[in-house]
N, C-alpha and C positions, 0 to 999 in steps of 0.2 A: 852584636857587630854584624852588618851588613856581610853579602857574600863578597861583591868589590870590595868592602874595606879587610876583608881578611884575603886576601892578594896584595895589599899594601904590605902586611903584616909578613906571609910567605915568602916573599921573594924578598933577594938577598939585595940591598943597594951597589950598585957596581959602574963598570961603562955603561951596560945594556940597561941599566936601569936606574930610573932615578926618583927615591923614594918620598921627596916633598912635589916633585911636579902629579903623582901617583896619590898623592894623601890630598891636594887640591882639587882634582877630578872627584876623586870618594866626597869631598866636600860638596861640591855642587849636585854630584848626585843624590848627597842626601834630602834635598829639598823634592818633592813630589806631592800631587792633589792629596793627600795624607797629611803633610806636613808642607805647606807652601810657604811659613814664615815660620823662622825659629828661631832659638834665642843662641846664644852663645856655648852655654853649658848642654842643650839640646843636639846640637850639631855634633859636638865632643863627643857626647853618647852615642848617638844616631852612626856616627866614623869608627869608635873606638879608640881618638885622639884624645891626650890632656886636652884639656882648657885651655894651657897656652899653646899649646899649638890648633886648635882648633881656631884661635885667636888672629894669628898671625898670618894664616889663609884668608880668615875673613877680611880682613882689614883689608890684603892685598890684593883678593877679588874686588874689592872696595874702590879701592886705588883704579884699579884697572876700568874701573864700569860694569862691572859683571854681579855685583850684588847691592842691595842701595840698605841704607842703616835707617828705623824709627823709631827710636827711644832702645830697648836691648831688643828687636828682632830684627834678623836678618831675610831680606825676601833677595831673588834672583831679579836681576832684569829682562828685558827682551835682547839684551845684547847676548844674550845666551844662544839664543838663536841662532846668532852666528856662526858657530861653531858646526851646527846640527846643515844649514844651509851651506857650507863649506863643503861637507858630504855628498849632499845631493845635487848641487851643482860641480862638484869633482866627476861624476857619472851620468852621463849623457842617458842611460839606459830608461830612467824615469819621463825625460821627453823624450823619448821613441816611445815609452810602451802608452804615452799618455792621450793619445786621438782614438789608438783601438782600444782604451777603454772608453773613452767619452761613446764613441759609437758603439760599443756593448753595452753599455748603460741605457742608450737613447733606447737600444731597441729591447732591450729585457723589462725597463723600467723598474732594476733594481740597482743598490748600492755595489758595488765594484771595487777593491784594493788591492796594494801590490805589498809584497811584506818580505823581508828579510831574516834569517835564523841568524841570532845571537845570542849563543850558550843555551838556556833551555827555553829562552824564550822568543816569539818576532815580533818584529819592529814594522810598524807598517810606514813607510817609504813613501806611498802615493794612495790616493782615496779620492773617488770622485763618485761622492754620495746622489739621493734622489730625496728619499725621505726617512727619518729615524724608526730604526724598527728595533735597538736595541736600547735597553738603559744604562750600558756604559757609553759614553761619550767617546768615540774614538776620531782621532786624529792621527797627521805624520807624525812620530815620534811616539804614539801609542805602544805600549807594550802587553802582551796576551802572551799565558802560556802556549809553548809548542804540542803538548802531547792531547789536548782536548779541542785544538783548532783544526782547521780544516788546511789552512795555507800552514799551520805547524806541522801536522802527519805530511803534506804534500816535502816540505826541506825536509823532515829528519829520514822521509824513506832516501832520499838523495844519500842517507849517511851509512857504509859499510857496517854491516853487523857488529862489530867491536865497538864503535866511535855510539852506536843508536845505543846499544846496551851501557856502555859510560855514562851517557846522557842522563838513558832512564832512568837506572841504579840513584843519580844523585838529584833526583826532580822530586818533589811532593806532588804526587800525584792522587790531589783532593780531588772531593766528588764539589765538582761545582752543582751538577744537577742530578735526580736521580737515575740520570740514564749515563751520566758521566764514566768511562771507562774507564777501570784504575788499578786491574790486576793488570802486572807487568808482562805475563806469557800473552793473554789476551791482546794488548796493546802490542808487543811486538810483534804477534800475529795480524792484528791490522794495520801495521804500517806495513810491512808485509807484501800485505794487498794491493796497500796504496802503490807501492812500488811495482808493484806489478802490472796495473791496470792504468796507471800513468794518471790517476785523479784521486781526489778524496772527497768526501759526505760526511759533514757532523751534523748530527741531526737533535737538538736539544740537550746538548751535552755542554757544552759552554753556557748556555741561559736559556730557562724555559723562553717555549716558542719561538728561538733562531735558527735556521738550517743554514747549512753555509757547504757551497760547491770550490774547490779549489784546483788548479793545476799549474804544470811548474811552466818555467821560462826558461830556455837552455843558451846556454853561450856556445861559441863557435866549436868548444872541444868536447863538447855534448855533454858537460858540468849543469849543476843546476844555479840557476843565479838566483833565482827569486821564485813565489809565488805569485799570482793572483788568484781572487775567489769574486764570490757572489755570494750578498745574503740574502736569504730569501725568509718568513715568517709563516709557520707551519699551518697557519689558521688561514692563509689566503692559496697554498700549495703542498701536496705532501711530496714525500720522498720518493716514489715513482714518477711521478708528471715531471719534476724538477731535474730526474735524471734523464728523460725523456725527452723535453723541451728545453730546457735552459743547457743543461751539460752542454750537451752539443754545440753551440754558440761559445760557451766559454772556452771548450778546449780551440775551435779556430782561433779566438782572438788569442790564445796564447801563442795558438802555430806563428800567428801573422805578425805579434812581439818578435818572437824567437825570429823569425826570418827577416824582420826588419834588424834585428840586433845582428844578424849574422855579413848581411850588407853591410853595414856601420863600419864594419870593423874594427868596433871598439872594445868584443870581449873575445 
């Protein structure tokens, strides 16, 4: 059972809560580049729903336009999107921050995104690439854990000492690489930092030969909203020059996010 599908399971059906709109979301999310077409009895498992209720979802995503039927598999549509597009055009903050990354980009000549902390992991929100430097495929709606990224240390040092330790405590904190940090004193010693120093540096810890530079984006009550980073590949820059040359650029354009978002008035 999925982590979402055991919150279905948790939590009690009531006003606040209502546990087939709840087991239909676990349904959609079970689909992902893993599993992008499933069958009926897959999904059930994949949820930890019966069959007939794994059933009764599908159909009615069906109904709706949100999943299309080819003999017993089930794939999502693009009308999924809508939902995800609902989000980002409910917040204005993505066109604000999105000229001063185009102009960060132009002038660094590297890739550039914006990400979000949700549970242990971020969501990236906006991306406005150059050229591929990694081999995961990332997109908006891309998910990367928070404790081995760069824009992940930059939100969870945003997070009071109890709330980071809840966090960590319940993360698998795999060695993606062999530089991957994954003892928990260690790491909340470097978030630590992060918080400190108001940036973060992963430097082949996520995938050999990616560095990635991150810093936050503040809303008007000095909250953090977001990240952005820069990734940079270790064979064309190392970790001095890029804290040297590039940081520096990155933290203005986050100032000049942060201070366009503070005009706006919209956080």
């Amino acid at each position: 059972m999925t982590n979402a599908d055991s919150t279905t399971e948790t939590r009690v059906p009531g006003d606040g809560y209502v546990q087939s709109f709840a087991r239909g979301l676990a349904v959609i999310r079970s689909f992902s580049a893993e599993a992008p077409s499933q069958t009926m009895t897959e999904v059930a498992q994949r949820t930890g729903l019966t069959r007939a209720g794994a059933r009764r979802i599908l159909h009615t995503l069906h109904a709706l336009g949100y999943v299309e039927i080819e003999g017993r598999q089930f794939r999502l549509t693009a009308k999924v999107l809508d939902l995800g597009f609902a989000y980002l055009s409910s917040l204005p903050l993505w066109s604000l921050a999105e000229p001063f990354m185009e102009a960060f980009v132009r002038d660094v000549q590297e890739s550039s995104s914006a990400a979000v902390l949700d549970g242990k992991d971020i969501v990236y929100v906006l991306r406005v690439p150059t050229q591929k430097i990694m081999s995961i495929n990332l997109g908006v709606g891309s998910r990367l854990p928070a404790y081995c990224s760069s824009m992940g240390r930059v939100l969870l040092a945003a997070l009071d000492d109890d709330e980071l330790a809840r966090r960590l405590e319940t993360t698998d904190l795999a060695a993606r690489t062999p530089r991957t940090l994954t003892d928990p004193a260690l790491l909340r010693e470097e978030i630590r930092r992060v918080r400190s120093q108001g940036w973060a540096l992963i430097d082949q810890e996520l995938e050999p030969g990616l560095m990635s530079l991150a810093a936050p984006i503040f809303g008007r009550n000095g909250k953090v909203l977001a990240a952005i980073n820069v990734g940079l590949h270790s064979s064309r820059m190392d970790a001095g020059t890029a804290k040297a040359t590039v940081l520096p650029k990155l933290l203005a354009t986050a100032r000049q996010i942060t201070e366009r978002v503070a005009l706006s008035g919209a956080y």
